[in-house]
N, C-alpha and C positions, 0 to 999 in steps of 0.2 A: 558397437552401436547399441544401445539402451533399449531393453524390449518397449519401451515408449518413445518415441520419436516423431518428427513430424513429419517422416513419410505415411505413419499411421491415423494422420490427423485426415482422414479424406472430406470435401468440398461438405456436406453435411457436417459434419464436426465443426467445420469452422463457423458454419453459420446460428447454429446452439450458441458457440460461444462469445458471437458478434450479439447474435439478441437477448444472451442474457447479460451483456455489458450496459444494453439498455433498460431492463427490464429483470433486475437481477431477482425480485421477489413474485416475477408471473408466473401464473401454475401453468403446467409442463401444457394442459388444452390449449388454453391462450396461445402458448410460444408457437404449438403445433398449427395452431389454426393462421396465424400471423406466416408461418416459413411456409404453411401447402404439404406438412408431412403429418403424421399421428400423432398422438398423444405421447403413446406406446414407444414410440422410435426415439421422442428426445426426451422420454424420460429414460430408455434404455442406453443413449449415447450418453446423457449428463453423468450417470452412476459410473459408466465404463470410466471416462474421463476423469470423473471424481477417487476411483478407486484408484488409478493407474496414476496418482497425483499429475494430471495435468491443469485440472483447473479447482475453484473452492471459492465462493461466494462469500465474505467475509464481512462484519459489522466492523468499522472501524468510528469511533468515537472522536469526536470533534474538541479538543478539547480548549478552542478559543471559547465555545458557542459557551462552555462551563466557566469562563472567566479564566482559564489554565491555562499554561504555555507548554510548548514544546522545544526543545532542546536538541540539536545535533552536536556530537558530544564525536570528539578527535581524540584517540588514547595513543599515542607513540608509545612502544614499548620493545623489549628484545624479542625477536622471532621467536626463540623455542617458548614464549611464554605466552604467545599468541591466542593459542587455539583454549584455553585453560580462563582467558579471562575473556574474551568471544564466546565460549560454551557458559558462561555464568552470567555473561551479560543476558545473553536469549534467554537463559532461564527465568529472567521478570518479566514479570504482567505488565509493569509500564516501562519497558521497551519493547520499539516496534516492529525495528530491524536492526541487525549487527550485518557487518560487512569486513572482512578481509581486504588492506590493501595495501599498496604500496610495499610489494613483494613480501606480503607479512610480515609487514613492522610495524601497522597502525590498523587499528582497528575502530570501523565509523558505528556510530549507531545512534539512533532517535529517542532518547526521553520522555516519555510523555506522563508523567508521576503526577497523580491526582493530587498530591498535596506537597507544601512547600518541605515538610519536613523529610519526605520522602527523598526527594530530587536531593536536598541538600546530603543527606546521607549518604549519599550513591557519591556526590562529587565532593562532600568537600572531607568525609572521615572514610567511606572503604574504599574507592580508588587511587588515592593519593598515599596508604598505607601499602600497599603492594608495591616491593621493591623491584620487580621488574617496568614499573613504570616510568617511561622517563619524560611526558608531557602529557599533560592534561590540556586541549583548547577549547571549551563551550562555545555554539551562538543561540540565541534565541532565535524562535523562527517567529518574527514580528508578525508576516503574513502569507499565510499558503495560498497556492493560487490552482495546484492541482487538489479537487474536489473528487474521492469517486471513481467512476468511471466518466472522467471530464473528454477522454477520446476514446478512439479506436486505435490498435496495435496499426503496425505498419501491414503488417501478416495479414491481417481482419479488413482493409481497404476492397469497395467494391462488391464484401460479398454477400450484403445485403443489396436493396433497393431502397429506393427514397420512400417509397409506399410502403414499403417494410419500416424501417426506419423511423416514421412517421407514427404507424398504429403501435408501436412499441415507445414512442417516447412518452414520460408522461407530464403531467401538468404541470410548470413550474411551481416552486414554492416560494412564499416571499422570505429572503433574508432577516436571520435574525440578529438583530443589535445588542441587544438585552443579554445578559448572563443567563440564563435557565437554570431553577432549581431541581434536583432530582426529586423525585417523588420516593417514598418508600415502596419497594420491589424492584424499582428501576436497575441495580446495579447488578440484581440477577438476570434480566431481560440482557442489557448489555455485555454483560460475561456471555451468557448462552450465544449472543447472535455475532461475537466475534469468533466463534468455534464454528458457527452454520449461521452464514446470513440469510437462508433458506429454510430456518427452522418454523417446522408448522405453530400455530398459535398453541396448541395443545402442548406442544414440547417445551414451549418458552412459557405458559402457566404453568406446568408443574416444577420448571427450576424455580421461577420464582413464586409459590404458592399462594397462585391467587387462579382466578377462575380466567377461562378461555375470553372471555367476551370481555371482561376487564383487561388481558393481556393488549388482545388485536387494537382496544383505543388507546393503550400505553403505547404499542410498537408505531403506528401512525403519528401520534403524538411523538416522540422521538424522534421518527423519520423528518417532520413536516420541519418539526423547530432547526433541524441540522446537528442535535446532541450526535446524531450517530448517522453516518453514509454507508451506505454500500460498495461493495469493491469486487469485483472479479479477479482474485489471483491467480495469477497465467506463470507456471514453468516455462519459463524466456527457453529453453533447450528441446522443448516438443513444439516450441513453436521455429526455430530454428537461427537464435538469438543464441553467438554464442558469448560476447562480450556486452560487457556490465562496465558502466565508471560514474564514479562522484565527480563533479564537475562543482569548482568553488569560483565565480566573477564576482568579476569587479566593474561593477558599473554607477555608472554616473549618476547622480542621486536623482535626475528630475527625469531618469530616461527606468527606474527601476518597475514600475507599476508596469511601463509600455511591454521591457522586457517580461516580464513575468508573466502578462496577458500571451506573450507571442509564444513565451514555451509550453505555455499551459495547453497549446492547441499543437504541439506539436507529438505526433503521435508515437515519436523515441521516446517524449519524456514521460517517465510515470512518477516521477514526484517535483515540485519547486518551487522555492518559498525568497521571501527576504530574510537575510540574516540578522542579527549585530553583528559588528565588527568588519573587518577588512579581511578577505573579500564578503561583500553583501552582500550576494544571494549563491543560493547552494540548488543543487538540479542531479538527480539520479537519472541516468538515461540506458535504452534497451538499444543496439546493433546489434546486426549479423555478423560485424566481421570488424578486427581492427582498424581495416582500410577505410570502411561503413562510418564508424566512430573520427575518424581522421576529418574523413569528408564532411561528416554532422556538423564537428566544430568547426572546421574553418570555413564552408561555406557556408553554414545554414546561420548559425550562432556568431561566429564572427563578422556576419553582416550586418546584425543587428545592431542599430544606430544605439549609442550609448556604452556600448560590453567595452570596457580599457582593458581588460586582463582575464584569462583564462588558465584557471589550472587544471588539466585533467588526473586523476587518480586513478586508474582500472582497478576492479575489483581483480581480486587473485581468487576467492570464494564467496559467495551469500550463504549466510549462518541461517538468519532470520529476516522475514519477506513481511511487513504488515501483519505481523501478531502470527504468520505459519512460519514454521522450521520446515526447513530444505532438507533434504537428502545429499548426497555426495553427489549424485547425478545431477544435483539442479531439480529435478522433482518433488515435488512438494508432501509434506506426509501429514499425515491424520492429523486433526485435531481435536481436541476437544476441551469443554469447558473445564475452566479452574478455578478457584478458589483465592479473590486478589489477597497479594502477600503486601502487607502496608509496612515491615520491616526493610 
């Protein structure tokens, strides 16, 4: 057993980590005054948590809202060559997770390359030059439907209140249609706050060197437009999540919006999107147990009017989780800001 686990998760922990799922940038008072505990207590369980990688606040960047696309990217390969292009995939900036599966032989992972020249290099001159590779399959992901923290874990059910709940959610924003231009400093703001979606305004002015008070209308400005969301990354293994899978359907073209609305509220699922290609939509999901996973799909997801085909993957390991590296135990490890590499 892993000196962090979810037996060390007690009823207080859990409730930090439910209301900063809502409120992932309120200062520790706020959260305190909202759960009925001190300032002191959940700024002392956040750091415990955060140090013992179980949870990290993270900016994750939007990159429809920029006119970009993202890419779920299939590499079939031979097993002893697995771990060697999974370690090199996570080492870019624009990917977001790698994943282990299909008894390491394939390796899944998310593109999200600011620019076309970039993405094209990755797929069409150094991946296909590696002779351990032996398929390459892209889709685009036309449209994501998980935002965020769009739910609560299955783990996290209940352990707020509605009155909790409530003074922690905040205003809607309106949707943006429009492409959004970056401003000059912007792309230090969003480097910093995929390392700490948490970072004070003073810390994200001096990465990107401009002054505090111009930073805090950039980071709102950012927030409001949807360039960048917030995300609470949760070590699926201190919460007591021991199975992971890719999940690629096949659904019926005029039933896909309905599907993707329904998984998007479904609190296994923490990613899904529409794809290109056959199958059309793709879905990362969290269980406790193979059996858990069994019963997800063919009762929960299999019911859904429209799904013709189902194929599950299990992960064998998570390399990389939304811009953090994992540890061996599924725990999550430091992060910090980098420096994007556009090669």
């Amino acid at each position: 057993m892993t000196p962090t686990t979810v037996d060390r998760l007690d009823a207080d922990d859990l409730r930090v980590i439910a209301a900063l799922q809502f409120a992932p940038r309120e200062g520790f008072a706020r959260l305190g005054q909202v759960l009925g505990v001190s300032e002191a207590t959940v700024a002392r369980r956040y750091r415990r948590m955060r140090r013992e990688g179980v949870l990290q606040v993270v900016g994750v960047v939007d990159t429809a809202v920029l006119g970009q696309s993202e890419w779920i990217i299939r590499v079939q390969c031979r097993p002893d060559a697995t771990p060697a292009i999974s370690d090199a995939l996570a080492r870019r900036d624009d990917v977001s997770w790698v994943s282990l599966n299909a008894a390491g032989s394939e390796v899944t992972s998310a593109v999200r390359s600011r620019t076309q020249q970039d993405r094209e290099r990755l797929l069409v001159e150094l991946l296909p030059r590696v002779s351990s590779v032996l398929k390459i399959d892209a889709a685009v992901a036309m449209h994501v439907f998980t935002r965020g923290c769009s739910q609560e874990w299955t783990a996290l059910h209940d352990v707020l209140t509605d009155t909790e709940r409530t003074a922690l959610t905040p205003p809607a924003t309106g949707f943006q249609t429009e492409p959004v231009q970056l401003q000059p400093h912007d792309e230090a703001i969003l480097l910093a706050m995929a390392a700490d979606g948490r970072a004070s305004n003073v810390s994200l002015a001096a990465a990107a060197g401009i002054s505090p008070a111009r930073t805090a209308r950039r980071v709102k400005a950012l927030l409001d437009t949807g360039v960048i969301h917030l995300d609470v990354e949760l070590s699926r293994a201190a919460l007591g999540f021991s199975t992971r899978a890719n999940l690629w359907l096949q659904v019926s073209p005029r039933a896909v919006r309905a599907v993707g609305q329904a998984l998007s509220h479904m609190s296994e699922v923490a990613f899904a999107a529409a794809v290109s290609g056959v199958p059309n939509m793709h879905a990362v999901v969290n269980c406790r147990s193979l059996e858990d996973l069994f019963s997800f799909v063919t009762d929960r997801i299999g019911a859904l009017e429209g799904v013709q085909g189902i194929e599950v993957s299990p992960v064998l390991r998570q390399i990389k989780q939304f811009n953090m590296l994992l540890k061996e135990n599924d725990l999550l490890a430091p992060s910090t800001p980098s420096r994007r590499r556009t090669g």
